[in-house]
Short mmCIF file of the C-alpha atoms (twelve columns), coordinates in Angstrom:
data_MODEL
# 
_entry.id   MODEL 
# 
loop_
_atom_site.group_PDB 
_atom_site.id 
_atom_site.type_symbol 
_atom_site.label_atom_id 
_atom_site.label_alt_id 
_atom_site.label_comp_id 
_atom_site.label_asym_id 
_atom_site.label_seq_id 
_atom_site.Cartn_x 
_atom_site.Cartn_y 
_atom_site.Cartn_z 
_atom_site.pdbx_PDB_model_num 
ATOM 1   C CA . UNK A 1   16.988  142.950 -64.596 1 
ATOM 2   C CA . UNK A 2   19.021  142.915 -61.355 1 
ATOM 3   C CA . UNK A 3   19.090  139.321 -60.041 1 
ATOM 4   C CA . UNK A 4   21.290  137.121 -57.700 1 
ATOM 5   C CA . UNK A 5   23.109  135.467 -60.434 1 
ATOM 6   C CA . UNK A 6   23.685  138.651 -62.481 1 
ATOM 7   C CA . UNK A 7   24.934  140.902 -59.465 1 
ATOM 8   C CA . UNK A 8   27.191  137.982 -58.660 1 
ATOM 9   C CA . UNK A 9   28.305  137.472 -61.996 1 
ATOM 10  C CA . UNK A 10  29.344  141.092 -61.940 1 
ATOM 11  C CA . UNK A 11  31.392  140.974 -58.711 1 
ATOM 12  C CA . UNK A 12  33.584  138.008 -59.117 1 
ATOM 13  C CA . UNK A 13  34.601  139.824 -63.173 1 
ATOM 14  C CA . UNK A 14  34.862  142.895 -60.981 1 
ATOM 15  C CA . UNK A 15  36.997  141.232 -58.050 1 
ATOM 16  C CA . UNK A 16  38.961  139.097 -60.778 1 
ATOM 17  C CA . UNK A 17  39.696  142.425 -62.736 1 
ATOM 18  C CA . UNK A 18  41.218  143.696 -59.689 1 
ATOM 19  C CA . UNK A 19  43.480  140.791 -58.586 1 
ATOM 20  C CA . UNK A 20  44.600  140.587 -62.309 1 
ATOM 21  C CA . UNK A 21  45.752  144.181 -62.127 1 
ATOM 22  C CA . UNK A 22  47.038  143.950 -59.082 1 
ATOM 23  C CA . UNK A 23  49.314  141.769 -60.700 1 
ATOM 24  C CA . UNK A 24  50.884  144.670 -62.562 1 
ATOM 25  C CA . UNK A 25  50.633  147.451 -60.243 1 
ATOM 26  C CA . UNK A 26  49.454  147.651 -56.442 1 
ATOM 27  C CA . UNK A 27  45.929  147.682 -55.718 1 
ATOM 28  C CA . UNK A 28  45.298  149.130 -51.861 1 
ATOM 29  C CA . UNK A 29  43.600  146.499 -49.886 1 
ATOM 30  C CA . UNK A 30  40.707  148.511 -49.195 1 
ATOM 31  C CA . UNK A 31  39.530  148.335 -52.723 1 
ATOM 32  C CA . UNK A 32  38.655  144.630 -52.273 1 
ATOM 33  C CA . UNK A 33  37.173  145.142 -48.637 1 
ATOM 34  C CA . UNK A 34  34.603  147.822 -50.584 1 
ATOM 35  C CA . UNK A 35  33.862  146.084 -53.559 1 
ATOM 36  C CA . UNK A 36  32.829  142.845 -51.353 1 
ATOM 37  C CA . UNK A 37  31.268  144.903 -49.019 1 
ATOM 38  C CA . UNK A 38  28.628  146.755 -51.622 1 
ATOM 39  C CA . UNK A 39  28.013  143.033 -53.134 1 
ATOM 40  C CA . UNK A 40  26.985  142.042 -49.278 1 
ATOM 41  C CA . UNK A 41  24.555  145.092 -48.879 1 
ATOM 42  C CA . UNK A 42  23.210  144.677 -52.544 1 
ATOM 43  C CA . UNK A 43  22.320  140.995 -51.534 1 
ATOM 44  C CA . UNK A 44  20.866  142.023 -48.440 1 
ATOM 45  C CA . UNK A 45  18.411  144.263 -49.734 1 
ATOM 46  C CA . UNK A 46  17.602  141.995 -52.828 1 
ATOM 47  C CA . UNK A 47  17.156  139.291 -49.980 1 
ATOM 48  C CA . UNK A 48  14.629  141.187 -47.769 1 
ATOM 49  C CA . UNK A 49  12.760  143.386 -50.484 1 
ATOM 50  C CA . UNK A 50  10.352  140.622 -51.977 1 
ATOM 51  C CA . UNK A 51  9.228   142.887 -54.894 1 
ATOM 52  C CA . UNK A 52  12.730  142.889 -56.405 1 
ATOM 53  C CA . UNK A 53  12.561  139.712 -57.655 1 
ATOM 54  C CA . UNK A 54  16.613  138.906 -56.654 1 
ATOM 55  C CA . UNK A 55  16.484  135.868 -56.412 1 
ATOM 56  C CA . UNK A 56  12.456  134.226 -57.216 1 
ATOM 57  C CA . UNK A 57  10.061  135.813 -59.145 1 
ATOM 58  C CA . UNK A 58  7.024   137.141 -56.965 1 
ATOM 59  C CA . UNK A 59  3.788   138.702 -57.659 1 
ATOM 60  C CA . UNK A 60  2.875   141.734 -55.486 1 
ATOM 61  C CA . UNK A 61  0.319   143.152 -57.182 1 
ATOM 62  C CA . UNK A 62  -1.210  144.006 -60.351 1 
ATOM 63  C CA . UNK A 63  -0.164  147.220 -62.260 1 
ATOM 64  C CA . UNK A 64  -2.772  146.652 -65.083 1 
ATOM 65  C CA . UNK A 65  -5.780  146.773 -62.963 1 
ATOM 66  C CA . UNK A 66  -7.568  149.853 -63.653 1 
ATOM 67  C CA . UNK A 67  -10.465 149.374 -61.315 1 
ATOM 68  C CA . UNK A 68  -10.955 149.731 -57.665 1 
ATOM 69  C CA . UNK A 69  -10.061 146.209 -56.583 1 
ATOM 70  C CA . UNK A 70  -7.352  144.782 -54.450 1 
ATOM 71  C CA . UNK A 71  -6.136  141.715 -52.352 1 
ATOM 72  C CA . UNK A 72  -6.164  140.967 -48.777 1 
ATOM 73  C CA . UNK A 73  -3.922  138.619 -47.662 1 
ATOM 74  C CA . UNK A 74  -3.492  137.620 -44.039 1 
ATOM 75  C CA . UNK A 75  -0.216  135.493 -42.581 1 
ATOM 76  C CA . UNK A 76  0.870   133.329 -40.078 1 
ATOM 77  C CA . UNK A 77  -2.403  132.027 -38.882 1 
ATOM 78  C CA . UNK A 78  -4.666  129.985 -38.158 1 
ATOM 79  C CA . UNK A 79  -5.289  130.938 -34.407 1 
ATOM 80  C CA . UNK A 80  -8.522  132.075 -32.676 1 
ATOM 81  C CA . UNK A 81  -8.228  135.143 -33.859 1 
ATOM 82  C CA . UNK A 82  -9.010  133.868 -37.732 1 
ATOM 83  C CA . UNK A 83  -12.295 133.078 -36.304 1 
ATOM 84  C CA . UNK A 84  -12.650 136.792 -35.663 1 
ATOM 85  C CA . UNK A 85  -11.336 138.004 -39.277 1 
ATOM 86  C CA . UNK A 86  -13.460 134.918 -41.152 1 
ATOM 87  C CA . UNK A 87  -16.610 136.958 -39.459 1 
ATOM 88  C CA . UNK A 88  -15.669 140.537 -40.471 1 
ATOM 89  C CA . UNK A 89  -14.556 139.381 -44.194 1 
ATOM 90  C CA . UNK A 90  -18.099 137.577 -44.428 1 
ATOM 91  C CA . UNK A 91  -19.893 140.751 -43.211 1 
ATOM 92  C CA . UNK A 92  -18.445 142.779 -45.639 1 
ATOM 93  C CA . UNK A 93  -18.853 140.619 -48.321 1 
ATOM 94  C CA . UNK A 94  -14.784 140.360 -48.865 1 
ATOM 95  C CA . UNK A 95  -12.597 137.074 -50.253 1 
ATOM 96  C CA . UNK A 96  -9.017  136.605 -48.759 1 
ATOM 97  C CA . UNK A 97  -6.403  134.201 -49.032 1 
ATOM 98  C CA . UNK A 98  -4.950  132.774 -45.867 1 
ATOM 99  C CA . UNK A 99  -0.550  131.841 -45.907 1 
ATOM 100 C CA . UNK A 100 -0.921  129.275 -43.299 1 
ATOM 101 C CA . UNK A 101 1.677   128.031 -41.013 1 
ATOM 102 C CA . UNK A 102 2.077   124.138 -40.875 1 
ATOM 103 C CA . UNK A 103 2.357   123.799 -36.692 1 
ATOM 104 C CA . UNK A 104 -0.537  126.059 -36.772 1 
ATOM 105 C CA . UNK A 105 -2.645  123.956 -39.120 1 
ATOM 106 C CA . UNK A 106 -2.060  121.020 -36.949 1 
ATOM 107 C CA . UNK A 107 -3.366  123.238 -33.789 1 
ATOM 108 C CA . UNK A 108 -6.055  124.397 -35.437 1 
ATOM 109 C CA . UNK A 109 -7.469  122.078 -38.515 1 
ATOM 110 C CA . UNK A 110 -10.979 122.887 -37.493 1 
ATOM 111 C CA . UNK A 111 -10.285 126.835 -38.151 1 
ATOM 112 C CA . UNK A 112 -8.775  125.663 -41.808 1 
ATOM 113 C CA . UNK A 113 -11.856 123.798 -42.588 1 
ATOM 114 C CA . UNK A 114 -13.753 127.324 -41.938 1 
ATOM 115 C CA . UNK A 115 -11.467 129.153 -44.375 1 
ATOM 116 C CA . UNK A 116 -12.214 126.719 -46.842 1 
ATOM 117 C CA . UNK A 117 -15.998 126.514 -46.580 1 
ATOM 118 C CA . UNK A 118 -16.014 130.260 -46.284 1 
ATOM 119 C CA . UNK A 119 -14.642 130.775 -50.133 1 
ATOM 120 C CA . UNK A 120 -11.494 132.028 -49.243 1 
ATOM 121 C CA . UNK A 121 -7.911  130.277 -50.309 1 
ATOM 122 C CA . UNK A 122 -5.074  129.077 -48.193 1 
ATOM 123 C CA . UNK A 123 -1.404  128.890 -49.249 1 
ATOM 124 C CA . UNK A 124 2.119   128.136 -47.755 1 
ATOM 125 C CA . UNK A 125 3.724   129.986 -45.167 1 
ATOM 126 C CA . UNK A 126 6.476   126.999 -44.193 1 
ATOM 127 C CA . UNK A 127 5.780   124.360 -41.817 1 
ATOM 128 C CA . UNK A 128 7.825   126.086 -38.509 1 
ATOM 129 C CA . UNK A 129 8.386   130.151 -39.602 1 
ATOM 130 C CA . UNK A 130 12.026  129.738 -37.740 1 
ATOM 131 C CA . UNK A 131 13.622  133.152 -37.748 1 
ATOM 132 C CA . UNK A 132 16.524  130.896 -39.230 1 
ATOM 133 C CA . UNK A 133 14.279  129.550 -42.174 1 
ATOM 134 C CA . UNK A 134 16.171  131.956 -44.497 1 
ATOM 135 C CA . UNK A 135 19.550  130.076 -43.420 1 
ATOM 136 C CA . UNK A 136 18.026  126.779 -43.805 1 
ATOM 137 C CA . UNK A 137 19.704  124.514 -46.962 1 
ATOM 138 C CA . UNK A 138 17.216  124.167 -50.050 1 
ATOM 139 C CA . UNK A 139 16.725  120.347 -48.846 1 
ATOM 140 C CA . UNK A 140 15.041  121.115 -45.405 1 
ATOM 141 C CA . UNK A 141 13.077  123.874 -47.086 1 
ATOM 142 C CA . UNK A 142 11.384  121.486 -49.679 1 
ATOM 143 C CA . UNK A 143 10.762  119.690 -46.906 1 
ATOM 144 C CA . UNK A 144 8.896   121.988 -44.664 1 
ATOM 145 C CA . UNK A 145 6.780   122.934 -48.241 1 
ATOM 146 C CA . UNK A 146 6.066   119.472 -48.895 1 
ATOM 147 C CA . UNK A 147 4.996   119.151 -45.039 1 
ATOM 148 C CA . UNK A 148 2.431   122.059 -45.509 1 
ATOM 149 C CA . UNK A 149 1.212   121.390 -48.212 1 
ATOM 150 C CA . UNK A 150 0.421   117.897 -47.313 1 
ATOM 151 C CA . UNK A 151 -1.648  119.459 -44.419 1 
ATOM 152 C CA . UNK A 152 -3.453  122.089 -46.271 1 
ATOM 153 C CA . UNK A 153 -4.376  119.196 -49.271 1 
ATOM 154 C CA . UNK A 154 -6.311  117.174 -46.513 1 
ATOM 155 C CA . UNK A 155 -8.580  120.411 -47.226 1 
ATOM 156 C CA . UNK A 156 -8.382  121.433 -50.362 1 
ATOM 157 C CA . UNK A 157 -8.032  117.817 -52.292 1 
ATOM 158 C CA . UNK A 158 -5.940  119.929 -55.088 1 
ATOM 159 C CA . UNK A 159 -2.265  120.954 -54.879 1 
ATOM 160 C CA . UNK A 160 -1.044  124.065 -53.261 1 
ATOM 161 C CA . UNK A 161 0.359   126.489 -55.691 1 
ATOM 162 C CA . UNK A 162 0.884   129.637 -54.011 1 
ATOM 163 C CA . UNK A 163 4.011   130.399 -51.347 1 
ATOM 164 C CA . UNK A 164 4.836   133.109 -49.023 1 
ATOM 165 C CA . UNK A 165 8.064   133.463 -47.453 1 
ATOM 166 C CA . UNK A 166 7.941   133.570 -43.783 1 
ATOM 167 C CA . UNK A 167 8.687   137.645 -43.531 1 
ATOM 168 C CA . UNK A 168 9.383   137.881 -47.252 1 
ATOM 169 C CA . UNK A 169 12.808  136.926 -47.164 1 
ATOM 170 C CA . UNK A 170 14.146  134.937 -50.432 1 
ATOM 171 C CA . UNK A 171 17.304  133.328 -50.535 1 
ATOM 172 C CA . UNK A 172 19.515  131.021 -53.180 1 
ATOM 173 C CA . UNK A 173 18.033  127.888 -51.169 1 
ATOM 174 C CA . UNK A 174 14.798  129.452 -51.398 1 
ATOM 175 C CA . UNK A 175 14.858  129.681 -55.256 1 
ATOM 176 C CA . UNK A 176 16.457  126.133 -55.607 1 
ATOM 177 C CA . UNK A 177 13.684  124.823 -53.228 1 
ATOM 178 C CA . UNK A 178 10.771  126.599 -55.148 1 
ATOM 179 C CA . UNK A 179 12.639  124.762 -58.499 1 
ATOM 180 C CA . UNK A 180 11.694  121.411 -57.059 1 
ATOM 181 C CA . UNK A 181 8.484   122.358 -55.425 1 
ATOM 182 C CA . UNK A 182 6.630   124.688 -58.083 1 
ATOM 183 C CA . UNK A 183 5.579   126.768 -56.104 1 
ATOM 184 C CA . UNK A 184 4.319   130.822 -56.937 1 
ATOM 185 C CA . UNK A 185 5.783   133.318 -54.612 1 
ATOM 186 C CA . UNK A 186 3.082   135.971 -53.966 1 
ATOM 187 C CA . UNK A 187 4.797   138.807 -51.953 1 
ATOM 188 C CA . UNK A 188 2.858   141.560 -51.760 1 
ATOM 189 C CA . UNK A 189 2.839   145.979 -52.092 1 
ATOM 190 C CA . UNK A 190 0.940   147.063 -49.173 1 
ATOM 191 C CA . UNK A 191 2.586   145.956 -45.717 1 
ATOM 192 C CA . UNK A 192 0.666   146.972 -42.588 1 
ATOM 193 C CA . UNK A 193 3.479   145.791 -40.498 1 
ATOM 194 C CA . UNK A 194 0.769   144.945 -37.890 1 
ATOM 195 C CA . UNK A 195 3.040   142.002 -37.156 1 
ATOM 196 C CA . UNK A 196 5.064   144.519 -34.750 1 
ATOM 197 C CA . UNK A 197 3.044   147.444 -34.432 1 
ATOM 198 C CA . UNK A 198 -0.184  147.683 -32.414 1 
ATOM 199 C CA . UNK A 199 -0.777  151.130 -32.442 1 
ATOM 200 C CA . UNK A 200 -4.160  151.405 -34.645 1 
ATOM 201 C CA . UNK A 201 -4.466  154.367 -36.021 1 
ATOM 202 C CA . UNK A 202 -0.735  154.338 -37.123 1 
ATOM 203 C CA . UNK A 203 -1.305  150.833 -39.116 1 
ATOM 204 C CA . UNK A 204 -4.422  151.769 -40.424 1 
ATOM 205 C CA . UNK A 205 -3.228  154.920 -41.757 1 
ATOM 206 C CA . UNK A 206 -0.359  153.010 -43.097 1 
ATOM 207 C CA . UNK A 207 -2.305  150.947 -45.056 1 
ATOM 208 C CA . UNK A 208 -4.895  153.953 -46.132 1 
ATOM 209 C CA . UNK A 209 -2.180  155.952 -47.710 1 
ATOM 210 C CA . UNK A 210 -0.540  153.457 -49.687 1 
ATOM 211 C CA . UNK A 211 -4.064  151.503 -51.305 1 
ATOM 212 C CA . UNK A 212 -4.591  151.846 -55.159 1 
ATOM 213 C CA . UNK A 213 -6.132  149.428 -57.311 1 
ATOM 214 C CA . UNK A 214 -3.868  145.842 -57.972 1 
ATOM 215 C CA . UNK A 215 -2.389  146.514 -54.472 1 
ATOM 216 C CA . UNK A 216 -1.723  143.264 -52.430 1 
ATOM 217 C CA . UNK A 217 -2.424  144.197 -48.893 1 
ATOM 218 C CA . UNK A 218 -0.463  142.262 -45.774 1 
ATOM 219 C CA . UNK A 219 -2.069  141.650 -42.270 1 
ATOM 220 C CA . UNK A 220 -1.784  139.155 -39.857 1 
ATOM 221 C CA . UNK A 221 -4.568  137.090 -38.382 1 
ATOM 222 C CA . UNK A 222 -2.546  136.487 -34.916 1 
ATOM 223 C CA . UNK A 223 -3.856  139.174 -32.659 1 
ATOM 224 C CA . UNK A 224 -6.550  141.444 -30.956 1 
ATOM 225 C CA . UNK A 225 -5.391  144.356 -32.754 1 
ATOM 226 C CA . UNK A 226 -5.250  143.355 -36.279 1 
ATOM 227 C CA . UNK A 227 -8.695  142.493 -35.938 1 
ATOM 228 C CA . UNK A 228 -9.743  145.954 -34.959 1 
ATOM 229 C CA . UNK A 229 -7.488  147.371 -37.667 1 
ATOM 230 C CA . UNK A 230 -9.003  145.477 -40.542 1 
ATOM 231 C CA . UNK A 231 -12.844 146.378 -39.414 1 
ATOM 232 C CA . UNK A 232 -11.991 150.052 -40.169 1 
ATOM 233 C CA . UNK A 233 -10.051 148.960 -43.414 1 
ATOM 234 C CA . UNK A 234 -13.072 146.965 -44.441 1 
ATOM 235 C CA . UNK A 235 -14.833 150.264 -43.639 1 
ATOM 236 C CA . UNK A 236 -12.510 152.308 -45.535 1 
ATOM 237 C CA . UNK A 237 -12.561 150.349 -48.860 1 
ATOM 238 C CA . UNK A 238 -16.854 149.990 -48.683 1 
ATOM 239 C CA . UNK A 239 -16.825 153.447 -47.956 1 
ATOM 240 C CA . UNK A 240 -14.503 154.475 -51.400 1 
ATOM 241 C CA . UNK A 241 -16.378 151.766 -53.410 1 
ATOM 242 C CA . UNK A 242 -13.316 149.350 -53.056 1 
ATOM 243 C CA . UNK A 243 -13.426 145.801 -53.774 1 
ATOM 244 C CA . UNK A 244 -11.784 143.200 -52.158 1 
ATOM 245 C CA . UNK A 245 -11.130 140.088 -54.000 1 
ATOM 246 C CA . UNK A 246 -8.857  137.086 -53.981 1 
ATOM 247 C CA . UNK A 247 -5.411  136.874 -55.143 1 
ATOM 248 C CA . UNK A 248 -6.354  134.333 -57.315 1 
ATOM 249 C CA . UNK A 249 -8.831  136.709 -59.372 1 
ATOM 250 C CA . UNK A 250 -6.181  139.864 -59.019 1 
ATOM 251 C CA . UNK A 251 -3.378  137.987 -60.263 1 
ATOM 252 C CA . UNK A 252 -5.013  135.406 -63.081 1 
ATOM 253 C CA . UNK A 253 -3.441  132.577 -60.999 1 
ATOM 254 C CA . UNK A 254 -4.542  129.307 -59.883 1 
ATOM 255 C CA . UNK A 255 -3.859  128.870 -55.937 1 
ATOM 256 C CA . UNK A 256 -4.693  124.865 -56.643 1 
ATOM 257 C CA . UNK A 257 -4.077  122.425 -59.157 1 
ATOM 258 C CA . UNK A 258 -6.241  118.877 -59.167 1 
# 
């Protein structure tokens, strides 16, 4: 398996090679500059892709499942618009699981409350989802977890298990963070990318194309649009005799613990 520790491993034997035989005989420059440069790109797209599993194991869907079921998963919420998505998900008799931010929560408790009583499942989406959470150091990311979590258990009276990273992002801290917390990562194989694009018909297709059964499906629960989008999903799937169920159920985890 390609990992972090393994890639690295690979590089410094590689890099050390080279110095050692550049003891004996001249190595051009250039050759370091390239070897250090492929390590940078191959951590970069281990980083960002969070079904490679670089550096933290996460689930993004289930392979096995032979039947027409899959996962809906909504981030960065709650806002009003949750409101909107807890009424569509009820009317078409679908279970989600809400990655809740932690300034959010404290905005909108009331809205977590509804999540809750409507049978769905919350889990951790940090406590600030700073575009610099990636570079943050393992000890302020167990803190923002901790922080979240502690917001979400006035709800759930049982201990958050799952995590998402805010944009999928891993890192080294990440990893040493999620060692200390226990946290799951659940990533995910369907991404609507509704987070930047608003143009309907292009997400929804997006997400159309790419649905089998196991599939984890990403949307966000933070604007006017996404809304729209996932009443024509919900459509979609009760029109091809898809079932939407939680993550918990897809994946045979537990999102609590007592």
């Amino acid at each position: 398996m390609i990992t972090h520790k393994n890639i690295s491993l690979f590089f410094i034997f590689l890099l050390l090679l080279l110095f050692l035989l550049n003891l004996y005989m001249a190595i051009n420059f250039w050759w370091f500059v390239l070897i250090v440069l492929i390590w940078m790109g191959i951590n970069a797209f281990g980083s960002a892709r969070i079904s490679s599993n670089y550096h933290v194991k996460a689930f993004c869907n289930n392979p096995s499942e032979t039947e027409k079921k899959i996962a809906l998963t909504f981030d960065d919420g709650p806002s009003e618009f949750t409101l909107e998505v807890l009424e569509l998900l009820k009317k078409y008799n679908a279970k989600a699981t809400f990655f809740c931010i932690g300034k959010n929560i404290e905005t909108h408790p009331e809205i977590v409350k509804q999540i809750i009583a409507d049978g769905h499942l919350v889990g951790n989406h940090s406590y600030s989802h700073s575009r610099f959470f990636d570079f943050y150091h393992e000890d302020k990311i167990t803190d923002e977890l901790r922080k979240t979590d502690a917001l979400l258990e006035k709800f759930t009276s049982k201990k958050i298990n799952f995590f998402r990273p805010p944009y999928g992002v891993t890192t080294p801290s990440i990893s040493r963070a999620l060692k200390v917390t226990g946290h799951k990562v659940i990533g995910w194989n369907i991404r609507s990318l509704d987070g930047g694009l608003k143009n309907q018909d292009l997400i929804l297709s997006r997400i159309i194309k790419r649905i089998s059964p196991g599939g984890i499906v990403l949307l966000h629960d933070t604007a006017p649009h996404s809304v729209l989008v996932l009443e024509q999903f919900l459509q979609f799937l009760q029109q091809n005799n898809y079932k939407v169920i939680s993550v918990e159920e897809l994946l045979n985890l537990k999102a609590y613990e007592n």
